[in-house]
C-alpha positions as a Markdown table, in Angstrom:
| # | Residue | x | y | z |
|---|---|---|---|---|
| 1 | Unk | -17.5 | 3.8 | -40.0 |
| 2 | Unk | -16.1 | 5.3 | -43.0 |
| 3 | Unk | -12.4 | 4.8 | -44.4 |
| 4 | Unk | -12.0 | 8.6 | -44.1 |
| 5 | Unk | -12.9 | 8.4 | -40.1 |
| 6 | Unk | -10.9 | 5.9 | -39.3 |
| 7 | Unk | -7.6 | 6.8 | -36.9 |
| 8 | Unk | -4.7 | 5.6 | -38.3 |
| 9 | Unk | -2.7 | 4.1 | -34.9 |
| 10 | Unk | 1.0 | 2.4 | -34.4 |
| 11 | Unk | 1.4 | -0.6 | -32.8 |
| 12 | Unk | 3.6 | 0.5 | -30.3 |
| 13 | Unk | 5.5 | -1.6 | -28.1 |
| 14 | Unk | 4.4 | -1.5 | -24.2 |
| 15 | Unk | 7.5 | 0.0 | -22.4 |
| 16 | Unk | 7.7 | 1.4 | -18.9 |
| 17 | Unk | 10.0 | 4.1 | -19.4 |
| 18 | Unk | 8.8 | 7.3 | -17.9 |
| 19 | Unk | 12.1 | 9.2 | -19.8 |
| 20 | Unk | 14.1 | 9.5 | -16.2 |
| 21 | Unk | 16.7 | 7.8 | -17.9 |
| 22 | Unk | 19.6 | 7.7 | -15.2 |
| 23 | Unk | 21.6 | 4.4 | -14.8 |
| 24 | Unk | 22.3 | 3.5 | -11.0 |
| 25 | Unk | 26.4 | 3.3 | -10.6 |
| 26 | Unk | 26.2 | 0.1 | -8.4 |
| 27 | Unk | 22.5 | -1.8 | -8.9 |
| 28 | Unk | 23.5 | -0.9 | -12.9 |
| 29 | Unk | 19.2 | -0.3 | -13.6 |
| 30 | Unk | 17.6 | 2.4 | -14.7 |
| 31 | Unk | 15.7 | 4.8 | -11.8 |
| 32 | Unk | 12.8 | 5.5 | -14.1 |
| 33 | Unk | 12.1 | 2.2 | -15.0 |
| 34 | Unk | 14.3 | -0.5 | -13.2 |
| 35 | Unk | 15.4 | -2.1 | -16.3 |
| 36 | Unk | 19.0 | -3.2 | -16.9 |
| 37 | Unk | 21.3 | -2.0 | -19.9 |
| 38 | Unk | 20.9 | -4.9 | -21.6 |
| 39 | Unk | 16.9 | -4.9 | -21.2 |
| 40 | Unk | 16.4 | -1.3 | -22.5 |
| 41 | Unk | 18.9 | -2.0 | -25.5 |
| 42 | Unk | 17.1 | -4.8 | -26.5 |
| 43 | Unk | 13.3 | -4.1 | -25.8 |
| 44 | Unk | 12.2 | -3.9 | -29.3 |
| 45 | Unk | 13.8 | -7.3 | -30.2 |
| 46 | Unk | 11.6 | -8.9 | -27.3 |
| 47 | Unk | 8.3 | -11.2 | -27.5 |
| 48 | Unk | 5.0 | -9.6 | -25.9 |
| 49 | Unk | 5.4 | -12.5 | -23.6 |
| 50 | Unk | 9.4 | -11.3 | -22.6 |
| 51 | Unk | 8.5 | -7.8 | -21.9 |
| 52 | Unk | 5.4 | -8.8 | -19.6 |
| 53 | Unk | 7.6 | -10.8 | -17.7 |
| 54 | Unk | 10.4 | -8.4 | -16.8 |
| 55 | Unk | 7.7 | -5.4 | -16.5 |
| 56 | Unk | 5.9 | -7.9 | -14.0 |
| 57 | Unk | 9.9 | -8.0 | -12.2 |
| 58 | Unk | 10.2 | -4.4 | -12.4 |
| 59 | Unk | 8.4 | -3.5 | -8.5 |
| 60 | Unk | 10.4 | -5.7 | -6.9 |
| 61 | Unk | 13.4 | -3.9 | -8.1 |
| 62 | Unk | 12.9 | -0.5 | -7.1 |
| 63 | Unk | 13.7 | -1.0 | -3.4 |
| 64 | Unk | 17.4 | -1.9 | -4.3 |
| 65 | Unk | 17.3 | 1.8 | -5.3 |
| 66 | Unk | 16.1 | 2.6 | -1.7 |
| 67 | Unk | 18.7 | 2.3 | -0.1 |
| 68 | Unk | 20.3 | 5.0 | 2.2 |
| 69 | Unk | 24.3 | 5.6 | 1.9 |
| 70 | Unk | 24.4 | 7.2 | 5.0 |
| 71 | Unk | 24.1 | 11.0 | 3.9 |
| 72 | Unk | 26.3 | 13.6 | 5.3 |
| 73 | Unk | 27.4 | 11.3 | 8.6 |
| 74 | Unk | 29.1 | 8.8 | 6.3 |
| 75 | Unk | 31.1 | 11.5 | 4.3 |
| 76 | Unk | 32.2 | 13.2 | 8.3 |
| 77 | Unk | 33.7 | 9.5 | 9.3 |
């Protein structure tokens, strides 16, 4: 392969952001990706090794975002 034909690429980080970024009020994660403010705001400083182990956290998180709060009978009582 050539010089000329070779695609230049970026080492990009591995992230799980999906750009829904929305903090929850109460579980204080995001609702895209079910990381915390600190986690986002330091994702770049993290090892390879640190970021697989909170994206491997991450599905276990997103039920505390399934919670019901009760819809319109909890804002009638």
């Amino acid at each position: 392969m050539s010089e000329k034909s070779r695609v230049w690429k970026r080492n990009e980080i591995d992230s799980p952001c999906i750009q829904i970024c929305v903090i929850h009020p109460t579980e204080r994660i995001c609702t895209g990706c079910y990381r915390s403010i600190d986690e986002i705001g330091a994702w770049s400083k993290f090892s390879d090794d640190e970021r697989a182990e909170i994206m491997a956290e991450l599905p276990d998180r997103a039920p505390r975002l399934k919670k019901r709060r009760g819809g319109r009978a909890a804002r009638l009582k």
